[in-house]
C-alpha positions in Angstrom: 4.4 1.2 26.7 1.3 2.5 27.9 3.3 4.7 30.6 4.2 6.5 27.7 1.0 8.6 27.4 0.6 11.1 29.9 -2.5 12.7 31.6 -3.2 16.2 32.7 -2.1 16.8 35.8 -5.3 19.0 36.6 -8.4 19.4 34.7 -10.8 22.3 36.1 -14.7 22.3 36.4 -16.5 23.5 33.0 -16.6 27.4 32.4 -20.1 27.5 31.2 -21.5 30.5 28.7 -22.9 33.6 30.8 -26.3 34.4 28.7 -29.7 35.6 29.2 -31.1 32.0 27.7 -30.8 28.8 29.9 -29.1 26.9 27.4 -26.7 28.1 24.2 -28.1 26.3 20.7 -24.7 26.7 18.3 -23.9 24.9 15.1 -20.2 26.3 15.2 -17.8 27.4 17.2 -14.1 28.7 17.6 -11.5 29.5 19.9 -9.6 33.4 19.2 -6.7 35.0 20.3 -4.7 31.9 21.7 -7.4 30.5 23.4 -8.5 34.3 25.1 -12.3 34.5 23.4 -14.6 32.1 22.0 -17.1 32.2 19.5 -20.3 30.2 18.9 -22.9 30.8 15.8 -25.8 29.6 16.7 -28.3 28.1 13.6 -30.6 31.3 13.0 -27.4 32.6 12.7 -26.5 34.9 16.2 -23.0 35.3 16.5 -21.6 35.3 20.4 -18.0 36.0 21.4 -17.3 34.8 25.3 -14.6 35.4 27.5 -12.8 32.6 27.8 -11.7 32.9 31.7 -15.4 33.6 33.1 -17.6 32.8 30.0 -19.1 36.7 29.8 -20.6 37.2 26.6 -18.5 40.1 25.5 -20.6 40.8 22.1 -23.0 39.4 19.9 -24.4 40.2 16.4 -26.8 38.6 13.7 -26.1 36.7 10.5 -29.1 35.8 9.7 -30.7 37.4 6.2 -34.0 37.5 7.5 -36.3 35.7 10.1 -36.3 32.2 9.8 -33.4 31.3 7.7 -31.0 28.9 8.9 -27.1 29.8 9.1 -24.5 27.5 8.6 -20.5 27.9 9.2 -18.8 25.6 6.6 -15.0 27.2 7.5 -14.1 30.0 9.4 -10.4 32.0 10.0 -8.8 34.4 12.3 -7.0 37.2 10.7 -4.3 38.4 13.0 -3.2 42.1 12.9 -0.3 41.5 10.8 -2.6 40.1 7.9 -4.6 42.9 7.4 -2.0 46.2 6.9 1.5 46.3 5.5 1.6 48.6 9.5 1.3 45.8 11.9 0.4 48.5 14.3 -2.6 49.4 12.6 -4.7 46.9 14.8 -4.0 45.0 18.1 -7.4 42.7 17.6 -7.6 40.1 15.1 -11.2 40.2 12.9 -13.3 36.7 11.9 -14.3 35.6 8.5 -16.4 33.6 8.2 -18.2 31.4 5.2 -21.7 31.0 5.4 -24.7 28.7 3.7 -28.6 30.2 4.2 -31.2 27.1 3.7 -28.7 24.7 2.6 -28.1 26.1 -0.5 -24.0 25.4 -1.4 -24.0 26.6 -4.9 -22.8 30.2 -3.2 -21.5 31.3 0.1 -21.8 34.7 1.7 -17.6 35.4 3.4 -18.1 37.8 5.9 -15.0 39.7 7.7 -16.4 40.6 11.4 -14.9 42.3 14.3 -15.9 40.1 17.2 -15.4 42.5 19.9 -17.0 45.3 18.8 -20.3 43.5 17.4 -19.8 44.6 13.7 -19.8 43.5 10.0 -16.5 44.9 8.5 -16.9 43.5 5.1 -19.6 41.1 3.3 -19.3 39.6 -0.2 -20.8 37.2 -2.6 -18.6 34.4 -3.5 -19.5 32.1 -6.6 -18.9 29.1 -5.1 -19.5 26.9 -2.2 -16.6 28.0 0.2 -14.3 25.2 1.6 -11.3 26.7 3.1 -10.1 30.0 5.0 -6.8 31.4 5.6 -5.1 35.1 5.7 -2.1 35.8 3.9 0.4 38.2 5.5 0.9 41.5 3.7 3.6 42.5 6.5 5.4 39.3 4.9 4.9 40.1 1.2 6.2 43.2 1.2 9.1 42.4 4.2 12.3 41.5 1.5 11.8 44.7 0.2 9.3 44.4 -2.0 10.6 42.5 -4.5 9.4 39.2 -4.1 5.7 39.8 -4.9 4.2 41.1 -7.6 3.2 45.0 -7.5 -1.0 43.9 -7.5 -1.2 42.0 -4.6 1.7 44.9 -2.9 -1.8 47.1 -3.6 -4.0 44.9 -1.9 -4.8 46.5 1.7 -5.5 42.8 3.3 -5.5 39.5 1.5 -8.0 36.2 2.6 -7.2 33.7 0.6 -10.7 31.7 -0.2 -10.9 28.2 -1.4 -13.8 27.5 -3.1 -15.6 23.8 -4.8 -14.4 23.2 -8.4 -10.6 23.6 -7.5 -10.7 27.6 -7.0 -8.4 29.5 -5.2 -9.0 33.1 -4.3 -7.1 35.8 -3.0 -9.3 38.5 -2.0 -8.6 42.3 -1.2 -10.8 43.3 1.6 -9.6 46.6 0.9 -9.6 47.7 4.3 -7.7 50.6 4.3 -9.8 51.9 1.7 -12.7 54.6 3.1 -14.7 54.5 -0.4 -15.3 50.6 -0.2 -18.7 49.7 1.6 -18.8 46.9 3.9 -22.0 45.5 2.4 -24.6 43.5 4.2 -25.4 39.3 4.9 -28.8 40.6 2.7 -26.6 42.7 0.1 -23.4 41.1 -0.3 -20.6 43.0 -1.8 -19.5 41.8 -5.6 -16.3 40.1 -6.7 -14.4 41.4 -9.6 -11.8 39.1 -11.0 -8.3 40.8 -11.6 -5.2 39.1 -13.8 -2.9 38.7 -11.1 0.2 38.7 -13.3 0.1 41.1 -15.9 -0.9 44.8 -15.5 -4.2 44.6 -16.4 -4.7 43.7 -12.6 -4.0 47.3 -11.0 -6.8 48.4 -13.2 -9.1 46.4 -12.0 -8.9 47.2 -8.4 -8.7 50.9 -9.1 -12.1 49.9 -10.7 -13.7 47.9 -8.3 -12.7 50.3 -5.8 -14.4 53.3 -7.1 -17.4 51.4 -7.7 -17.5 50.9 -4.1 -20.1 47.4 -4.1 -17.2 45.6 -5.2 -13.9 44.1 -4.4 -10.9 42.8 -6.7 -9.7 39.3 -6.2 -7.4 36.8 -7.9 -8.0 33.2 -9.0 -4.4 31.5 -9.0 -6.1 28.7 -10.8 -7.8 29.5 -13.8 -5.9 28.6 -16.2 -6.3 24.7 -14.9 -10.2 24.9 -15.7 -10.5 24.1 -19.3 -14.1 22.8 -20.5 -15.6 21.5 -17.5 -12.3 20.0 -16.3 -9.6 20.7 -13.9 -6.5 19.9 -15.4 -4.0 18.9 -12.4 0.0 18.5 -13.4 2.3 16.8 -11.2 6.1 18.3 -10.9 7.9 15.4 -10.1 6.1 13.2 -13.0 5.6 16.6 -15.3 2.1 14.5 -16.5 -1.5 16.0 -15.9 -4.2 14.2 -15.2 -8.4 15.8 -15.7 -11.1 15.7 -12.9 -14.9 17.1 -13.4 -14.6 20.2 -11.6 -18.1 19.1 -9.3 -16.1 16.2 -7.8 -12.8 18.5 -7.0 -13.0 20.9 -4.3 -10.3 22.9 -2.3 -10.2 21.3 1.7 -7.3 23.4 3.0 -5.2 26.6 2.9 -2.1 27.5 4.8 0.4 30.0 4.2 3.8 30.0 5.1 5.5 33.8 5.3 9.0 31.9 5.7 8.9 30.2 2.5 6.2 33.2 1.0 4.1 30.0 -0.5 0.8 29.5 -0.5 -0.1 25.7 0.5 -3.1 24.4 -1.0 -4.4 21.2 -0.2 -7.2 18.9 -2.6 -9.7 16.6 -1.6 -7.9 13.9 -4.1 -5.5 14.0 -1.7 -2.6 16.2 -3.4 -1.1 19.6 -2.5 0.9 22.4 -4.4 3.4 24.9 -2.7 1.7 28.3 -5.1 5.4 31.2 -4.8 3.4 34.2 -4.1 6.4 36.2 -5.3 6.5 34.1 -9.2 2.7 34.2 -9.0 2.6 30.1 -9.8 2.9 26.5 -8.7 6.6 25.6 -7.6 5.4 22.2 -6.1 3.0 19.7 -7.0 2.7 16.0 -5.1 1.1 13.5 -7.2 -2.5 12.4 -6.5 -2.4 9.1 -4.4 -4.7 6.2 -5.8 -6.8 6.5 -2.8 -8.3 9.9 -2.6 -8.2 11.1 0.9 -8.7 14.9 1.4 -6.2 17.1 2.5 -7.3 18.6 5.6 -4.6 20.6 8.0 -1.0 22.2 7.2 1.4 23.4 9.4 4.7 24.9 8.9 8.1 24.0 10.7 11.5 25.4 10.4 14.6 24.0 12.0 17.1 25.7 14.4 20.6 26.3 13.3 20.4 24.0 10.3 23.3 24.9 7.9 20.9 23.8 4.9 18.0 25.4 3.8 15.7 22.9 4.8 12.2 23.4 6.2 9.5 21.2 7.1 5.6 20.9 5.7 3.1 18.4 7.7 0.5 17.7 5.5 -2.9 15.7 7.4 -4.9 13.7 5.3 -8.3 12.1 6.6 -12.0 13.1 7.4 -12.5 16.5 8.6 -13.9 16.8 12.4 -16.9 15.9 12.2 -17.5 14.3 8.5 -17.3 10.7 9.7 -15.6 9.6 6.5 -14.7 6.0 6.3 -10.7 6.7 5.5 -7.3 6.1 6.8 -6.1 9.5 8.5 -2.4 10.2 8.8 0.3 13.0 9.0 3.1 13.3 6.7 6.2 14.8 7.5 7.4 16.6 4.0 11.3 18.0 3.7 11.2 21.0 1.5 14.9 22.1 0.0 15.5 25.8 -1.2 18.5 27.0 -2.9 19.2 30.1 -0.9 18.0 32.2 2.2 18.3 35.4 2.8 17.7 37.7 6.0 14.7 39.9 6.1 13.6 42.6 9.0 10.9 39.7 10.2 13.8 36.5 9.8 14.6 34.2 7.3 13.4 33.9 4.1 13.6 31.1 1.9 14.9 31.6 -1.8 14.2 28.9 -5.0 12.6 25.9 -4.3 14.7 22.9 -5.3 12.7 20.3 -4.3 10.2 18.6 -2.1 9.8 15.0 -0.6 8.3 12.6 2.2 9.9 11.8 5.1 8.0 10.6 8.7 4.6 9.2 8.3 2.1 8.5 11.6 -1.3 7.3 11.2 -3.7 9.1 14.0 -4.9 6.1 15.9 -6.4 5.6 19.6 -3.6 4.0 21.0 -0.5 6.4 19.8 2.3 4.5 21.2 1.3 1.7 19.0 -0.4 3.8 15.8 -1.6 1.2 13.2 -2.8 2.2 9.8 -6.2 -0.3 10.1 -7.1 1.6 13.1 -6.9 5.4 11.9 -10.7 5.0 10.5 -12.5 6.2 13.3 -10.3 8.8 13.6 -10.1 12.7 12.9 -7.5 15.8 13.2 -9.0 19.0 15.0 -5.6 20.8 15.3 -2.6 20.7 13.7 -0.2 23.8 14.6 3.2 25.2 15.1 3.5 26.7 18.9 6.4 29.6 19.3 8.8 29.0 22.0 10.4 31.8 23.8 14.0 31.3 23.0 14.8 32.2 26.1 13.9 28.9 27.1 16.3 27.0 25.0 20.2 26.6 25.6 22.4 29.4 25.2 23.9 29.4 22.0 27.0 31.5 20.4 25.7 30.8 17.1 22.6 32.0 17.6 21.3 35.6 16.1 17.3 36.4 16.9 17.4 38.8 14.1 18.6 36.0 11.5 16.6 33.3 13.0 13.5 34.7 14.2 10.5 32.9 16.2 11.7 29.2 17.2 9.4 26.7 15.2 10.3 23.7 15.8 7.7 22.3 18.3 4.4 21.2 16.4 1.3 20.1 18.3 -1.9 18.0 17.6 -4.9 17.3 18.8 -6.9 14.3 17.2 -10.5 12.3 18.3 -11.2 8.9 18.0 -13.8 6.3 18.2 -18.2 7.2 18.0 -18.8 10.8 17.6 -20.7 11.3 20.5 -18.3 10.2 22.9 -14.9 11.0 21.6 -11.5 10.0 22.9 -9.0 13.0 22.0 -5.4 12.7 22.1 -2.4 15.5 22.1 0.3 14.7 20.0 3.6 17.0 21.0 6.5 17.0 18.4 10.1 18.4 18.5 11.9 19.2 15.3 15.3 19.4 16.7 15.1 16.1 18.5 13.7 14.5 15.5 17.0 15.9 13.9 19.2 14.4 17.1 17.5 10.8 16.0 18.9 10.5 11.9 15.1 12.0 10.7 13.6 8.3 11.3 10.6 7.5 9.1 8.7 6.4 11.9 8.1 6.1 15.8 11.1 4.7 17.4 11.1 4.3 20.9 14.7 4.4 22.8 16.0 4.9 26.3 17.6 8.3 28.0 21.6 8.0 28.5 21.0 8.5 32.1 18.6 6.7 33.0 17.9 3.1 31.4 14.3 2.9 33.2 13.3 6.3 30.8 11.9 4.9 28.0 10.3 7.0 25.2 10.4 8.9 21.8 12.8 11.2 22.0 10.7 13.3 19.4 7.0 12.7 19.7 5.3 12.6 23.4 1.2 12.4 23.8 -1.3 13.0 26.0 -4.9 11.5 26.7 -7.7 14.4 27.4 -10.3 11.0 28.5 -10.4 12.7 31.9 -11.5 16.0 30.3 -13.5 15.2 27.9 -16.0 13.0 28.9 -19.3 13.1 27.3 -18.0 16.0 25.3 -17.1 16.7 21.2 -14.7 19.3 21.4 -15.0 22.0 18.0 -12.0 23.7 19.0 -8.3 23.5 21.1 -6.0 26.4 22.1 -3.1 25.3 23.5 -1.2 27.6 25.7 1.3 29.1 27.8 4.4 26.3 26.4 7.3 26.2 28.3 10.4 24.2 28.6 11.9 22.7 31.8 15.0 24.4 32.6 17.0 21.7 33.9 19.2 22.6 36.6 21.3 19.2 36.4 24.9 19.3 35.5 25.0 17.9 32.6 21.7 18.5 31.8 20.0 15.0 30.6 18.9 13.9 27.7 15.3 13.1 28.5 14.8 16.9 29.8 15.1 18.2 26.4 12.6 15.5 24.8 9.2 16.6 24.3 7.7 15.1 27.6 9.0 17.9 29.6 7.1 20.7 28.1 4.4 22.3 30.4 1.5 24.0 28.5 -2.1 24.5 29.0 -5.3 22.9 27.1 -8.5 25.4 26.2 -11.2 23.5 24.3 -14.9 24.3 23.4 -17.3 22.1 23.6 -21.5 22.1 24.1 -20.9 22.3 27.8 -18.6 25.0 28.0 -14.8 26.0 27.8 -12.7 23.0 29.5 -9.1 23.7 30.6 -6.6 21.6 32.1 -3.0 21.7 32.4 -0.1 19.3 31.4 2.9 19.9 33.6 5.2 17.5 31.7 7.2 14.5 33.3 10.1 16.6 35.4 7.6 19.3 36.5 5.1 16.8 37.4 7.6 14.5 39.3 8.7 17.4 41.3 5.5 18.6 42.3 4.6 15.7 44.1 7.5 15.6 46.0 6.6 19.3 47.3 3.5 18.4 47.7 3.4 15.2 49.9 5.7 17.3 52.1 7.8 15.0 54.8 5.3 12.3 54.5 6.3 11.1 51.2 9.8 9.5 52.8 7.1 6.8 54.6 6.2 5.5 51.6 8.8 6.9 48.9 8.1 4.1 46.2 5.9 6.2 44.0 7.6 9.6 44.1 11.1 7.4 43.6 9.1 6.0 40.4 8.3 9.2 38.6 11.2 11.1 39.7 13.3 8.2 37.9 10.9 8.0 34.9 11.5 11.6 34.6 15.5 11.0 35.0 15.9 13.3 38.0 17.7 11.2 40.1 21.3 13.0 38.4 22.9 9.8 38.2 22.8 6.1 37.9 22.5 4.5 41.0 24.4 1.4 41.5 22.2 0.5 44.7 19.4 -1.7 45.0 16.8 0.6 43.7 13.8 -1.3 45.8 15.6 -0.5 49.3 13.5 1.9 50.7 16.6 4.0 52.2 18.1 4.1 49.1 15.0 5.9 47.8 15.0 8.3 50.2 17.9 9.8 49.8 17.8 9.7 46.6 14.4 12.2 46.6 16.5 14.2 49.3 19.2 14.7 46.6 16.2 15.8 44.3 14.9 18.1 46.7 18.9 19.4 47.1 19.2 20.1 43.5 16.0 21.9 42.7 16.2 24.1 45.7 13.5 22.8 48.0 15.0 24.2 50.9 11.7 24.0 53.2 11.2 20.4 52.6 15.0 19.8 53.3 14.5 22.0 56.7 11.4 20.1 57.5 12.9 17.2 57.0 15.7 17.8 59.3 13.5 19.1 62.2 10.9 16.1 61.5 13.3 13.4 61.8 15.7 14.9 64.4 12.7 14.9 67.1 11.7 11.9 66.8 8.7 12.8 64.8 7.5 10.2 62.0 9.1 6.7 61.7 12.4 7.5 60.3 15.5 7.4 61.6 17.7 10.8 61.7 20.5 8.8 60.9 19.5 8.7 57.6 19.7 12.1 56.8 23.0 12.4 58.2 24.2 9.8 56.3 22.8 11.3 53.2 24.6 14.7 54.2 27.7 13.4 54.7 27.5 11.6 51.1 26.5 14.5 49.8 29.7 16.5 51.6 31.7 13.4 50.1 30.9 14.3 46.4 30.9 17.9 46.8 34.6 17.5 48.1 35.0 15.3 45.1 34.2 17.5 42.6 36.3 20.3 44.0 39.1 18.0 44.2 38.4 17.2 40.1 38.4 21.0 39.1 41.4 21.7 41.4 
């Protein structure tokens, strides 16, 4: 089972960071842009953004209150474009908030909005609380069903960060950028929150107000009402019964918003979530808190493709955060969310009354992911947990399908989790497909099968992983990008059924680590397979055993052979017909000349042979359409 677990096929020499000091000193870091720029804070607080592809500092700028003061990151965000202005076209460069600590001190936090390219401080404020979670909520996707969906305050809000904060607060924020009379305030002099009703009124008011004082900026807390006396009063949907915690043990570990549903996820460090409608301004979904408090740390959102219900998918991760080194169980849960209607907006489908919400596929993150075992999760932590866009272009043709209706495909989710002592950190890619996971009856765990082609393919037909242990050696990674997905276009009639599982995805891997930016690239089994064929070139028919091997593992051989698979000629012609079917015309040709001059130690006999096979079936088939 081992086999199952892939490698990159090429991992390149570290991109180090191009700067006028020997050596970079950074107590955080990110990846921006898809993997395009990185940035690094180091602890007196110097921001640098590097180019990811030569490792150019690009711009710099200081956080740092005053000389001597250490800076700390505790959660950072990238705002894209289309979080900031209802006008997507208003920016083509994302900005950065970050939270900071000065000293230590985690009673407040300072969020600053930056632009990272351009070296400056767009907006800083003063936040109550000790910051715990980032994330930007679309404005383009409030306002996208025509307005009717979300309440006319946050419609007035010119771009929303939603902040969560210790105590169980929740924060949407209007960084009023649009707005020329708001100052952008300073890491020394923080702009001032003022706290608007976000239901009634009363709320338009008070960002009118705050806005003319122009040290201030409005915000929401979506959950006031739950802090009564000291206490945060948490009430469970499904058991409608509402249990108290002392607001100094409850804090808010993660944030994700979902523009297809137009919900605010909000995940607890006593190991519940809510789904909060941002168009009924409350809490549609609440999961019950487990007996076992483990934090909530990653969402991600994922959304069929042609299903006739109105199903969409939630994975919630539950564990230590990277780099906490909490002794818990860490695990992904697959949750099926039902809605009652869907209707077509300019941006695709929106979702319409939540009916209900429940668990379906749980995987513990383990180091051996083949075989994942709850007892062996504990060393383990999630450092990314994200839906990828495919190009539909690169799926099957279907009649059915309408881009306008459907929009971006979301149905491949990828993960990236370490495991094992900090300092020396095995990390492992987890790639799953929502649409094969559909194709298996939505099993509630890993089940491993074989391809209908091939019986030597075995695998999960839904859920394929890589190890980075070549590529990250001696290194703890703060961030991943992953990039550039594709899908094998299979040009076997029919296609197979293993060419469509995960495992045949090609992407590239961007991480950051102490060293410098590591990339590598995973091919996937088919495109893997036939690059070594190309590559060994006439050579590989002396010894054809291992070529044969992948190229059958990666079920490219078109058809079951009923001929002994060890004899040598039957596996090469078999990789000739390989070669025949993806085009490899100068290996065929080289082939040819090769072994019809007596060059090399095989006979040309055996290429004719395998020609006039080949003629056999072709006149076969015509014969069948005929």
């Amino acid at each position: 089972m081992s086999d199952a677990v892939q490698t990159p096929s090429r991992v390149y020499d570290p991109t180090p960071y191009r700067t006028k000091s020997p050596s970079v000193e950074f107590s955080a870091g990110g990846l921006l842009c898809g993997g395009r720029y990185a940035w690094l804070v180091s602890p007196g607080g110097l921001l640098r953004v590097f180019q990811s592809s030569d490792g150019e500092c690009v711009s710099q700028l200081s956080l740092s209150p005053g000389k001597g003061r250490r800076v700390a990151v505790s959660c950072s965000c990238e705002l894209s474009p289309g979080t900031l202005s209802a006008d997507s076209s208003a920016r083509d460069q994302p900005l950065l908030a970050l939270a900071l600590t000065v000293d230590g001190v985690r009673a407040n936090a300072t969020l600053t909005v930056l632009d990272p390219f351009s070296s400056r401080l767009v907006r800083a404020v003063e936040v109550p609380w000790s910051v715990t979670s980032l994330c930007g909520v679309s404005g383009t996707a409030l306002q996208s069903a025509a307005g009717l969906f979300s309440p006319a305050l946050l419609q007035e809000f010119s771009g929303v960060l939603s902040v969560g904060c210790a105590e169980g607060h929740v924060l949407l924020v209007d960084l009023a950028l649009c707005v020329s009379s708001v100052g952008q305030g300073s890491v020394q002099r923080p702009l001032r929150l003022v706290f608007a009703d976000g239901v009634t009124q009363r709320g338009s008011s008070a960002v009118s107000s705050a806005r003319g004082n122009g040290e201030q900026l409005a915000c929401v807390d979506l959950l006031a009402s739950n802090h009564k006396k000291g206490q945060f009063h948490y009430t469970s949907t499904n058991q409608a019964t509402t249990r108290t915690f002392p607001t100094d043990s409850l804090a808010i570990t993660s944030l994700h918003f979902a523009p297809q549903i137009l919900c605010l996820l909000i995940g607890y460090s006593i190991g519940s979530f809510q789904l909060y409608d941002m168009r009924k301004m409350d809490v549609v979904h609440a999961s019950p808190p487990p007996k076992t408090p483990i934090p909530v740390t990653h969402f991600t959102f994922q959304e069929p493709e042609n299903d006739p219900k109105n199903n969409v998918y939630i994975w919630v991760a539950r564990g230590s955060p990277e780099h906490a080194n909490l002794d818990v169980e860490n695990k992904l849960t697959l949750y099926q969310v039902l809605f009652d209607h869907k209707v077509c907006g300019e941006r695709g489908t929106i979702y319409q009354d939540f009916s209900r919400c429940g668990p379906g596929f749980l995987y513990p993150l383990t180091p051996t992911p083949t075989r994942p075992h709850p007892n062996r999760s504990l060393s383990s932590s999630l450092l990314l947990c994200r839906t990828v866009e495919l190009s539909r272009s690169g799926r099957e043709p279907d009649e059915s399908h309408d881009p306008a209706f459907h929009g971006p495909d979301l149905t491949v989710a990828m993960f990236v989790w370490g495991c094992g002592d900090p300092a020396h950190r095995d990390y492992i890619i987890g790639v799953f497909d929502l649409n094969q996971y559909y194709h298996s009856q939505v099993p509630r765990m890993l089940h491993w099968r074989t391809s209908g082609q091939q019986s030597g393919v075995l695998g999960c037909s839904y859920f394929s992983f890589y190890s980075l242990k070549p590529m990250t050696t001696n290194n703890t990674i703060l961030d991943v990008a992953v990039m550039d997905v594709a899908p094998f276009l299979s040009s076997l009639p029919p296609i197979p059924e293993s060419h469509l599982w995960p495992t045949s995805l090609s992407f590239n891997i961007r991480a950051i680590t102490s060293e410098g930016l590591l990339n590598c690239s995973c091919p996937g089994l088919q495109r893997k397979a036939l690059t070594e064929l190309t590559r060994g070139d006439v050579a590989v028919f002396s010894c054809p055993q291992r070529v044969f091997s992948l190229c059958e593992r990666a079920d490219l051989l078109g058809h079951v052979w009923d001929l002994d698979h060890t004899d040598l000629e039957v596996q090469r012609k078999a990789l000739l017909s390989v070669a025949l079917d993806h085009g490899m015309r100068s290996l065929l040709r080289d082939c040819a000349f090769t072994w019809s001059s007596g060059g090399g130690d095989i006979s040309f006999s055996v290429f004719l042979d395998w020609l006039r096979d080949k003629m056999e079936d072709m006149r076969n088939q015509k014969d069948h359409i005929c």
